[in-house]
C-alpha positions, -999 to 999 in steps of 0.1 A, spaced: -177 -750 -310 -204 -772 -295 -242 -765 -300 -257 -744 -272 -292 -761 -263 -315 -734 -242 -344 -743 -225 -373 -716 -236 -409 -707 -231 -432 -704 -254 -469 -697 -265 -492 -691 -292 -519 -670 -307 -541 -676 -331 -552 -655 -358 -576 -655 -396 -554 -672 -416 -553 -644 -442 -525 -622 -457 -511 -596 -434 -524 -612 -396 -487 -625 -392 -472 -590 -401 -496 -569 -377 -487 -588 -347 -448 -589 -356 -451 -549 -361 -472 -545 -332 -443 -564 -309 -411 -550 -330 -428 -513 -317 -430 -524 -285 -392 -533 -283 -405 -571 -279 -372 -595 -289 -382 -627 -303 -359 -659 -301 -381 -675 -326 -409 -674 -344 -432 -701 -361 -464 -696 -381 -489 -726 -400 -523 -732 -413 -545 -753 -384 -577 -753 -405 -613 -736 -404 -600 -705 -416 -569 -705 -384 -531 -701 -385 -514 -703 -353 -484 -683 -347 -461 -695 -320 -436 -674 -300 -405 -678 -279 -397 -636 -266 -367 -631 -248 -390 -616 -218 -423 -634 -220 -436 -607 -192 -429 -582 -218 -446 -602 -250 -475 -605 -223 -480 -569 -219 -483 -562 -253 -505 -592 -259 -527 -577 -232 -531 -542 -252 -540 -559 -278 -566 -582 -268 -548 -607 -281 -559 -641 -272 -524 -660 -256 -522 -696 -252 -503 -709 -216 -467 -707 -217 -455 -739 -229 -418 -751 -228 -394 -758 -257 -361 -765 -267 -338 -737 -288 -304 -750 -304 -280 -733 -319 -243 -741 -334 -223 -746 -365 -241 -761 -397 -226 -791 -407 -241 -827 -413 -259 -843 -392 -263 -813 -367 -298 -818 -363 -298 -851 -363 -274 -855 -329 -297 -838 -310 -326 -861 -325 -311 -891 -322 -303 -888 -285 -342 -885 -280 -351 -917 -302 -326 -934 -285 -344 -929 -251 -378 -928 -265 -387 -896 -262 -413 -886 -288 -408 -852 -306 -438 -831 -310 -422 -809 -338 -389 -796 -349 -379 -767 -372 -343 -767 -384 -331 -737 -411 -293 -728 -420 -287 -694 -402 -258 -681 -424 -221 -681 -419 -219 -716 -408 -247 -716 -385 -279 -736 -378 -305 -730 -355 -332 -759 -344 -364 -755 -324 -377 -787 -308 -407 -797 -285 -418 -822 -269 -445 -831 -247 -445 -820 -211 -444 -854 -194 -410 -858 -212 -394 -827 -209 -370 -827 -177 -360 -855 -191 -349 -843 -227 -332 -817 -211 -313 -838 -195 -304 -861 -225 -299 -827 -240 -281 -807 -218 -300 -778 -221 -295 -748 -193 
């Protein structure tokens, strides 16, 4: 099966980087039926940890971002892949963007289980039409 690449939104929030910050917004959007594609969290200094999200219905994530006086970045745009694990599965997708020169912001890649990988990839906005292109994302 070949990889599926999506094209996805995304944003941020940031939040104390202390124990538990992470886990009260997760709960606060798992009770609000809010489905996330994927998730990222890291340290970005001065006491910070950003948490980045791509929901299936950002209207949705917004709502309950909004009822919580949560502080939301502007939706950004990102790249979700998916397919089977094998080597060099991340690395086709990367090398197609090296190739045309495309820098990548960041990429997370993790094994999924039961064959599977899963990859999330950005880039900067300037090059993003065209690394969907290269990438075939829909």
């Amino acid at each position: 099966m070949a990889d599926r690449v999506k094209k996805v939104n995304y944003c941020y929030v940031k939040v104390p980087n202390r124990a538990a910050q992470g886990e009260a917004v997760l709960r606060e959007l798992r009770e609000n039926g809010v489905n996330l594609l994927a998730y990222s969290g890291f340290p970005i200094g001065k006491g910070k940890a950003q948490l980045d999200f791509m929901p299936d219905d950002m209207a949705a994530f917004r709502r309950v971002a909004r009822k919580n006086n949560w502080r939301v970045s502007k939706v950004k745009k990102g790249f979700l892949i998916s397919g089977n694990d094998q080597v060099g599965a991340a690395h086709r997708h990367i090398s197609k963007l090296a190739d045309a020169r495309i820098n990548i912001t960041a990429a997370d890649a993790i094994c999924a289980g039961k064959g599977r990988y899963g990859m999330i990839l950005w880039v900067k906005p300037t090059h993003y039409a065209r690394a969907a292109r290269l990438l075939r994302a829909k």
